[in-house]
N, C-alpha and C positions, 0 to 999 in steps of 0.2 A: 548126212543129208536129212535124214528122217528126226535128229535133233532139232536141225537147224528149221524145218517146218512147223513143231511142237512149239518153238518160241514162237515162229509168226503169229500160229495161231491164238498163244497166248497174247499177244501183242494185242491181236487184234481185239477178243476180247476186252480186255483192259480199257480200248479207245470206245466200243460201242456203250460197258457200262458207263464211263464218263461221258458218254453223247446224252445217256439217259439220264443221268442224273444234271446233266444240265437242263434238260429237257424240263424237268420234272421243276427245277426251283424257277424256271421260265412262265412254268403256266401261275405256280402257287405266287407269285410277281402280280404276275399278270390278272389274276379270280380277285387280290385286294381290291374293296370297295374304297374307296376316297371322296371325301366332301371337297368340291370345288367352289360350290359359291352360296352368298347367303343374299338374299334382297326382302322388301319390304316393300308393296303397292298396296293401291286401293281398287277395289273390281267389287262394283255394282253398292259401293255404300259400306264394305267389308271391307276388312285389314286384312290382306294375305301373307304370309312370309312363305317368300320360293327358297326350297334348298336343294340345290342341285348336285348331283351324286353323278360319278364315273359311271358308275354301273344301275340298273335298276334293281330297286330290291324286292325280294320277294315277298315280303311283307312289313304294313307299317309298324312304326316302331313301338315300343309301351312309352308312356310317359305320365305324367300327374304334375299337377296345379297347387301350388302355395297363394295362400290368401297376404301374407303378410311377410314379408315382401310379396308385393305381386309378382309372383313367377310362374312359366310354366316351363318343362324339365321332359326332353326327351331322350331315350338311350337307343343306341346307333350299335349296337355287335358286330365285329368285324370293319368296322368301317374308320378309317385314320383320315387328321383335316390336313388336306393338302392348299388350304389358302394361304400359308404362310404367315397368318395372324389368327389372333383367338378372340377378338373385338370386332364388332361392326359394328358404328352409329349408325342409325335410323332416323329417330327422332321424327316419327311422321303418326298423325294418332294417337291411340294408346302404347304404342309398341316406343320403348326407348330406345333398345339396343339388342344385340344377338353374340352372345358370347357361346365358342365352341372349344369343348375340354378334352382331352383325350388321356387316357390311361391305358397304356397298354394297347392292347390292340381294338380296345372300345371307346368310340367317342360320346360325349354329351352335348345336346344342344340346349341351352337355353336361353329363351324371349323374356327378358328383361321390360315389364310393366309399368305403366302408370297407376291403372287401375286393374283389380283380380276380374277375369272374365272366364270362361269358357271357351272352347276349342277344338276345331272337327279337322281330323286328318284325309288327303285324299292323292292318290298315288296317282303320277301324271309321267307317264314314261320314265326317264331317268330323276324326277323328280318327285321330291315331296313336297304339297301344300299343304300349310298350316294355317288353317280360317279360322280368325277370332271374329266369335259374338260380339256385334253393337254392346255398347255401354253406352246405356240410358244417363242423359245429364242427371247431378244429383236432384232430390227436391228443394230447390229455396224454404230460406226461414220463412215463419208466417211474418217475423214483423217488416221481410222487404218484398209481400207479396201481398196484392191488395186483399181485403176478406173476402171478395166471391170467391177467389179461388180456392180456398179451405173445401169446397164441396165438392171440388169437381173428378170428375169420372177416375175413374182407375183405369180405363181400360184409354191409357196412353200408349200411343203404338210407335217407333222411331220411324224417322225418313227414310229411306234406301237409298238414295244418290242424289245430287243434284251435279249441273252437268252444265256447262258453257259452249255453243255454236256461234257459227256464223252462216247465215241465210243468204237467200237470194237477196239482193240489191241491196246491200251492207247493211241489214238487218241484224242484232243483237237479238238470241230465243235464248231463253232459262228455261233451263229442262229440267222438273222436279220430279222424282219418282216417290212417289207416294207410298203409305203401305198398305192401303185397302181407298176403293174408288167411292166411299162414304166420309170421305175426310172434306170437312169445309174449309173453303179460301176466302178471304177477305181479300181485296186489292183496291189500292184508294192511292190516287195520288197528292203528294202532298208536297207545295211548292215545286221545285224541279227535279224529286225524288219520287220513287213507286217505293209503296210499302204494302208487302205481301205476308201476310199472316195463315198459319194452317194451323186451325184448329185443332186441340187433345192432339198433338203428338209431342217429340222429343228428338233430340240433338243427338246422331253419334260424335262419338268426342272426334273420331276422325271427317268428318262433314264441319265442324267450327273453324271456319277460316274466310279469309277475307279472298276474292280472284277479282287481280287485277289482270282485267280484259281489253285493254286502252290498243293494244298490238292486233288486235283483231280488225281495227277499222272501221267498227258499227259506233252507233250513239252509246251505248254505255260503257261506261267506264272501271265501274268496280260494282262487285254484288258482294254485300254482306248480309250471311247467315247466322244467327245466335238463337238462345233460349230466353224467353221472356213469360215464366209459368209456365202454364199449361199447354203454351201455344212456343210454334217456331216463327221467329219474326226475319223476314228477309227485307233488306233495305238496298233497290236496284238506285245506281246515282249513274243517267245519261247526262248527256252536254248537248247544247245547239237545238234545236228545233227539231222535235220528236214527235211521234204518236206511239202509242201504243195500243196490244190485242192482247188479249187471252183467252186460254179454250183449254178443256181438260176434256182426255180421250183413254177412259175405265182408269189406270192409276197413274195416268201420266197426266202431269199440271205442265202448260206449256208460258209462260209471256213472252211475249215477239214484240219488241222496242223498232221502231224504224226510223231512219231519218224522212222528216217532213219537208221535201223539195217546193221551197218559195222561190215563185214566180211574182218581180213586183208590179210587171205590165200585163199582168193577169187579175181580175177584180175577183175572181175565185178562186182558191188554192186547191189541187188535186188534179185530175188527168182529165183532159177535153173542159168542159160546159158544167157547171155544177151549180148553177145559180137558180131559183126559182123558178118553174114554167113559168109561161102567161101566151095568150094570145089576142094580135091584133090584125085588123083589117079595117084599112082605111083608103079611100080616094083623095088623092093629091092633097098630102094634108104638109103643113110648113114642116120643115127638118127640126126648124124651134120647138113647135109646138110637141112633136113628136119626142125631142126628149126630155120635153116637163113629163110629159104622160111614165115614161121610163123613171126621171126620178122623182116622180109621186110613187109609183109604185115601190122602189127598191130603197127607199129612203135614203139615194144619195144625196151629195149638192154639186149639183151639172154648173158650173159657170161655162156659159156659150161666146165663143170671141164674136166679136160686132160683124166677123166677113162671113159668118157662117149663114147663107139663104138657101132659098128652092125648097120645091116638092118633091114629096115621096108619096107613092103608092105601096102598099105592099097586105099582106096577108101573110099571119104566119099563125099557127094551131098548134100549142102545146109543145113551143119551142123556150128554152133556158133564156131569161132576161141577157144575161150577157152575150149568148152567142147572138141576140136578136139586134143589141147594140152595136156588138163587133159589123154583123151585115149592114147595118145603116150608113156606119162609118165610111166603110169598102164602098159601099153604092155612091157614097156622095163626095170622095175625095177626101176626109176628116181623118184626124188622129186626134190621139188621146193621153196626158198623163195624167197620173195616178200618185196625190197625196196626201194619205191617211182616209177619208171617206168624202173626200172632196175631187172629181173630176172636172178637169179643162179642156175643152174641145175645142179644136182650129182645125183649118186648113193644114195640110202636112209642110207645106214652105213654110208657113210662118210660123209652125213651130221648129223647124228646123233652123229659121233667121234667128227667130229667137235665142233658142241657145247656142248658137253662134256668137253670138252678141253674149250671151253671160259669159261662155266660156273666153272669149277677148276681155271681157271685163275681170274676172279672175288673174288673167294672165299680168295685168296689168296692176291687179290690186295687188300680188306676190312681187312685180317689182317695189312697190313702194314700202311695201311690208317689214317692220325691224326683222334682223337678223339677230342671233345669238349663238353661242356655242357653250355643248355639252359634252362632258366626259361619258365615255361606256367605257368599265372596266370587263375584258373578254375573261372567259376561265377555257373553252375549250378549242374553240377557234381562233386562227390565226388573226391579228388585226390589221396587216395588210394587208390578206386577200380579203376578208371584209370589204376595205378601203375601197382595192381597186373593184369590185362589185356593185358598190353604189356610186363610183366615177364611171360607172358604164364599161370600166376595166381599159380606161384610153391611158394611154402613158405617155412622157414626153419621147420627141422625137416620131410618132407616128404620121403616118401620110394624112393629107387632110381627107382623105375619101374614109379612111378607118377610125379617124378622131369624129368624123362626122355620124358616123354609122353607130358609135361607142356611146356619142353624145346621145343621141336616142333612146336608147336602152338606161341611161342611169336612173338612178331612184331622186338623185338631189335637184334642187334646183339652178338656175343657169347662175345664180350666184351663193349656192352652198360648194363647201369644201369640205373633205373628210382627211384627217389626216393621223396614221400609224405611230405609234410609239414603238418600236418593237422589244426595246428592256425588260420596259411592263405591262406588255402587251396588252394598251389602251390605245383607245379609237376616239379622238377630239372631231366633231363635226360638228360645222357651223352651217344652220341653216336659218329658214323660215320656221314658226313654232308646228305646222301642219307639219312642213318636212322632217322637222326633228321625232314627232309621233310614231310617223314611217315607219324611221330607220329604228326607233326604239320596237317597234314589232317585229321588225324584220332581225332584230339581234336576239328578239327573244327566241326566235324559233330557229336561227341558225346556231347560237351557241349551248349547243346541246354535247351532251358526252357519246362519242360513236360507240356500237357497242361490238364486243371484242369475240372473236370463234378461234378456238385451238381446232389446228389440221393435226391431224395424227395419219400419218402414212404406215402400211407394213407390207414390205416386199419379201414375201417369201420365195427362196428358191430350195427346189428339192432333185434329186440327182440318186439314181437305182443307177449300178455297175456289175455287170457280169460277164465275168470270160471265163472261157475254157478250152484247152490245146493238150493235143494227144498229136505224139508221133514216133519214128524210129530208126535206129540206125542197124545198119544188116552188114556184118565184111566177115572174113577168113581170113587165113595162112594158113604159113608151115613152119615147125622149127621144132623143136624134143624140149623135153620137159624132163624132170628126173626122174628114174628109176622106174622109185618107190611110189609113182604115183602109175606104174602103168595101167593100162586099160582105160577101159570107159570111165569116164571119168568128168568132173565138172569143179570150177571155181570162181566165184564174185568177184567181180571186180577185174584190175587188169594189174596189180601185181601177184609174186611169185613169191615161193618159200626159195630158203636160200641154196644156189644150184642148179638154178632156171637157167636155161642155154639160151641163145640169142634167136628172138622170132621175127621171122617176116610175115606181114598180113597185111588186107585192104579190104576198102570198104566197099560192098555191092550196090545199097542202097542207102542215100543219108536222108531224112523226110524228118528233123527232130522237129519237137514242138515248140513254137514261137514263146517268147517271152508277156506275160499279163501284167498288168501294172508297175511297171518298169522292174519285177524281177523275175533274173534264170528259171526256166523250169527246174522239178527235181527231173535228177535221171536214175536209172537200176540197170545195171548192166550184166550181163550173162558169159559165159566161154565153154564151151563143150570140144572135148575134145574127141579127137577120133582113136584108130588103131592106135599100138603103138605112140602116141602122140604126133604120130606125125602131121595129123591135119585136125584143125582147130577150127571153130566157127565160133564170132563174134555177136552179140544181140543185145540193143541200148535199147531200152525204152525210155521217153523222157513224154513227161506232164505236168500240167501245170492249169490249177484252177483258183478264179479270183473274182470276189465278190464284196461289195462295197456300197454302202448307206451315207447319203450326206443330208443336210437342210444348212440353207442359212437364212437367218432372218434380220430384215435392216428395219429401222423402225425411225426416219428422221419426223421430227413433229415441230410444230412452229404456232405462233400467236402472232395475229394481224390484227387488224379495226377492217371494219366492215368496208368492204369496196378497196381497200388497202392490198396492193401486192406485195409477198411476201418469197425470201428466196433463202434455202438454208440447204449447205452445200458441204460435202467433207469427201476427202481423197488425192488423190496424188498427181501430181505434174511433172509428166513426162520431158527430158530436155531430147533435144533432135537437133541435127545440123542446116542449115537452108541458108543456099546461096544469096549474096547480093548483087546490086546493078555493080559494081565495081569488079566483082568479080572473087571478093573472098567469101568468106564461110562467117555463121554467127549463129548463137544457139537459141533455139528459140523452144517454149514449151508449148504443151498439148497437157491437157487435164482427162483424168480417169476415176471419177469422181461419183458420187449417191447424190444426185440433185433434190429437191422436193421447191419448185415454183408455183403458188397458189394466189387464186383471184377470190374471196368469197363476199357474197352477196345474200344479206339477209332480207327474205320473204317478205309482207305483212303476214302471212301465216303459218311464219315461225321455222318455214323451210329455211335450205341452206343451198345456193346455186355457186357452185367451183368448177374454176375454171382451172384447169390442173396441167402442170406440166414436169413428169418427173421421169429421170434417168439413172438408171444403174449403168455403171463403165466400171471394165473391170481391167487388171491388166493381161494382154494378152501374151503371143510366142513372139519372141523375139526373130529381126530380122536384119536384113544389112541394110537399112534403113533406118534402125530401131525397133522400139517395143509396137507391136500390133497394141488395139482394142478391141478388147469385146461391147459394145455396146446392147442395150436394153432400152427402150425408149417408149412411152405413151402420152396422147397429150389429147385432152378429151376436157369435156363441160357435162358436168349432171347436176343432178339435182335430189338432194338428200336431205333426211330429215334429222332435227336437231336431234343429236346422242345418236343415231344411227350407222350402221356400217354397211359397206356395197363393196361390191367388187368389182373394179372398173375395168381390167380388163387381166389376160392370161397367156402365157406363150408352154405349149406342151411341143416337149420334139423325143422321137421316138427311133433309135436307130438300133436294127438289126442285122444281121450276118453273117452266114453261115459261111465255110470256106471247107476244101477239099481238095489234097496234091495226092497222087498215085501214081504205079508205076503201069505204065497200061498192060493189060491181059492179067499181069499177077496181082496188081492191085485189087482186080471184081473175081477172087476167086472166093471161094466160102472159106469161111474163116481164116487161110492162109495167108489171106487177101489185106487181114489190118496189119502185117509185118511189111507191106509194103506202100503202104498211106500215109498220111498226115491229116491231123483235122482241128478244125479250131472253129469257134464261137463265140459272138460277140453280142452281146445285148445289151444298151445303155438309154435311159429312160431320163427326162431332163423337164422337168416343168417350173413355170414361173407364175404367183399370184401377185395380184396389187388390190390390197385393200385400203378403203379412206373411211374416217371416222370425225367427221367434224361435230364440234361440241361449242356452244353458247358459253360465254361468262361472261355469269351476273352479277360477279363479285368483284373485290381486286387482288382476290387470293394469287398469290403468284404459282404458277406453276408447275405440279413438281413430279 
């Protein structure tokens, strides 16, 4: 007996030092630092390279600078790259590329140059920033630079940023950050370009680039920035009819382009009256006479129709020529058009007969009008919905109230025809040479290339499992044993050495412990015997404890055109029996499937609005029906920004359970009391995430 306890205790032993020495290579796992990511931005007119670390570190790393290659070389102790690759392009500023080496259990980072800079380290929670110093553009030769500039100042300072918005009322602002609020601007514009000029400064090589801003929806279109001497020449190029402002506030340079809203039945452009004071007061003077007085003063040329009489009275002090016109008109029944610095004033009918009369006259010069027909060869649009588009979209066979209604709405004339090729997907229309202009602007701006967004979905599920069951079984008899074993006495288990006589016994209490993740408990069973052996007592323990870690993660992703539905689906199809109207049987499926069904819709500002519908089915327990499903399901619209990730939605389910069988009265006794219980424990933790990551291409790189 006392053996047989020296082994237990050895036993056990033996399990706790192996508990700990698991323990111990768990943490030292677990203390490894690892680089997980390397990237490359611009913040505030600076190159930054982010390197992201497992862990944060206690202190930044040493490193040093090579002039030739341009490199700069940091050492990482303890720390192993876990990206999976030793390359990263960049290619954005000075900075090429990020190569990461590892030796052993130290890695090196190195920023691969254009040009040799300088470099300040700065510890950002589990992150390290690496800030490279501006590089001043070089000096130009003297022979491609005019002779003033041979004198000019040393003390050339670089930009810090420039920067692209969009303002109230589809306004375009260039935002320049200066580097001291003593820097001079020049701004002049020149033909339908602004050219902005900043004096004694210089170009980060990461600031040299062209931003195309056409997506923003303001007037301008592209701003380019370069070095020209001494000076930084920015060259803004708007379209359409514009104004511009500029204003600089300590070292911020602002221009703010707007579009210039033309009104042409307005004789001044801009908001309300903008026309010259003047003031008049007169007693019953002719309506003639009163607008010679008007265009003597505004130097227009008034032609007045012959029906236009009567007197006016009026008085007006320090009121805008135009708003003074507008009242005269209102007061005496008149209107007015407007062309080029010539106004015509009539009565409002007889300018309305009037063009009445042109517009029949038109209608009528288009019938007699030659017809022709022209090819448009399409590249991205279809050319029969084109087709049907400028046929008002009526087809044969529709009811005359929908042909009518169709007829309305087309672009051609009542004797043009547009007709599809679909081979080579050209569009032959035969019109009038006006109607042909149309449709040639109307194809220029339909056949455009749509531009394409990858959905990237990730459904993770995660799933914690714990049980545990204690219980026991309690009986006796009676029967002899041999000899050699009389007295008090005990042995494991429930066979006998040879010579065991035959025993009768039963069970008092059976309460064993339940089975955990579909297996047996263990059990340890006991026998003590009495006098003589004549009476024997039985004692099972049995237990069983079980614990369990899952994730799975599904990751379906797809590419669409913008406003394009998109459906990418995989898994499995259930067969199942279902009656018919005759009365037999026929098999029919059911899908258990990873759906990902997306709507996306790109911004003018660059956002991303999905309309999302996706499903995890999983297969469930089977039934006399068939296989159950598990189902997961969400179907939601947001709106997210290009390369950004959200989390659309989550399902957490949390089941606990404690359970407890006894035998009453001996069950609640102290200590005596667990020889006659059972107990068991259940704790199961089950959560669901749904992450989306929609991403723009701008390329036709395929994707991979």
């Amino acid at each position: 007996m006392n053996s047989q306890k020296c082994w237990a205790a050895q036993r056990a032993g033996r399990k706790v030092l192996v508990a700990l020495a698991l323990a111990v290579t768990a943490v030292s796992a677990l203390a490894q630092t690892t680089i997980e990511s390397v990237s490359g931005a611009l913040q505030g007119g600076a190159e930054v390279v982010r390197i992201d670390l497992s862990q944060a570190l206690t202190a930044a790393p040493t490193g040093f600078a090579i002039q030739s290659p341009a490199r700069i070389a940091l050492d990482f102790p303890g720390v192993t790259n876990a990206m999976g690759r030793s390359t990263i392009d960049i290619n954005q500023g000075n900075l090429r590329s990020v190569s990461v080496l590892q030796a052993g259990e130290r890695s090196r980072v190195v920023l691969n140059l254009k040009q040799a800079t300088s470099y300040k380290t700065q510890l950002q929670g589990k992150s390290l920033l690496v800030v490279l110093d501006p590089v001043a553009a070089p000096v130009p030769d003297a022979a491609a630079v005019p002779a003033f500039s041979e004198n000019r100042s040393r003390d050339v300072l670089p930009l810090k940023d420039v920067d692209f918005r969009r303002g109230a009322n589809g306004a375009g602002r260039v935002v320049v950050a200066l580097p001291s609020s003593q820097v001079g601007v020049d701004i002049r514009q020149r033909g339908q370009t602004l050219v902005v000029e900043f004096m004694k400064t210089s170009l980060p090589e990461g600031l040299k680039r062209r931003l195309d801003v056409a997506d923003f929806g303001t007037p301008v279109q592209t701003v380019t920035t370069f070095q020209t001497g001494d000076r930084v020449r920015m060259v803004i190029e708007p379209k359409g009819a514009w104004e511009h402002s500029a204003y600089q506030s300590d070292d911020q340079f602002v221009v703010e382009v707007k579009p210039q809203r033309v009104d042409p039945s307005k004789l001044t452009q801009g908001p309300g009256y903008n026309g010259q004071k003047l003031s008049l007061n007169f007693q019953n003077i002719e309506v003639r006479s009163l607008l010679q007085v008007i265009a003597d003063f505004t130097n227009f040329n008034i032609v007045t129709s012959d029906s236009v009489a009567g007197a006016v009275t009026l008085r007006l002090q320090d009121v805008p020529w135009d708003q003074a016109l507008d009242i005269i008109l209102q007061a005496k029944g008149l209107g007015m058009r407007k062309a080029g610095n010539v106004l015509w004033i009539a009565p409002k009918d007889e300018i309305v007969a009037k063009e009445k009369l042109e517009r029949e006259a038109n209608v009528a010069l288009e019938g007699l009008e030659a017809v022709r027909t022209e090819s448009f060869q399409l590249n991205y649009a279809k050319a029969a919905d084109v087709a049907r588009q400028l046929m008002g979209g009526a087809v044969g066979g529709a009811p005359m109230g929908a042909a009518a209604g169709a007829a309305n709405a087309r672009l051609l004339s009542v004797r043009g025809s547009a007709i599809a090729e679909p081979r080579t997907n050209q569009l032959f229309v035969t019109d009038i040479s006006s109607k042909i202009e149309q449709v040639r602007s109307l194809i220029t701006k339909l056949d455009i290339a749509v531009r394409q967004v990858l959905i990237e979905a990730r459904i993770v599920e995660a799933s914690d499992t714990f049980g545990k069951s204690l219980g026991v079984k309690l009986g006796g008899g009676t029967g002899n044993v041999p000899a050699a074993s009389g007295g008090m006495g005990g042995s494991v288990g429930s066979s006998y050495v040879d010579g065991t006589a035959a025993t009768t016994s039963g069970t008092f209490v059976s309460l064993p412990a339940i089975g955990q993740g579909g297996y047996n408990p263990a059990t340890f069973a006991v026998s003590i015997f009495g006098e003589n052996a004549a009476r024997f007592l039985n004692l099972e323990i049995s237990a069983l404890e079980a614990d369990g870690k899952g994730k799975v993660v599904s990751s379906p992703r797809v590419v669409t055109a913008d406003k394009i539905k998109a459906v990418i689906e995989q898994g499995t199809e259930l067969p199942y029996q279902v009656a018919t109207a005759s009365g037999a049987t026929s098999i029919a499926f059911r899908k258990a499937n990873l759906k990902l069904e997306v709507t996306p819709q790109i911004t003018p500002e660059g956002n991303i609005i999905l309309e999302l519908d996706i499903a995890k089915d999983t297969v469930g327990q089977s039934t006399a029906a068939g296989f159950a499903i598990n189902t997961k399901h969400i179907q939601t619209q947001v709106l997210v920004e290009n390369g950004g990730t959200v989390v659309i939605g989550g399902i957490f389910e949390l089941t606990e359970s404690t359970n407890e069988t006894k035998v009453p009265f001996f069950g609640d006794l102290p200590g005596v009391g667990n020889l006659f219980k059972s107990r068991g424990k259940v704790s199961n933790k089950q959560e669901m995430l749904v992450f989306i990551t929609p991403k723009m291409i701008s390329d036709k790189a395929a994707v991979r």
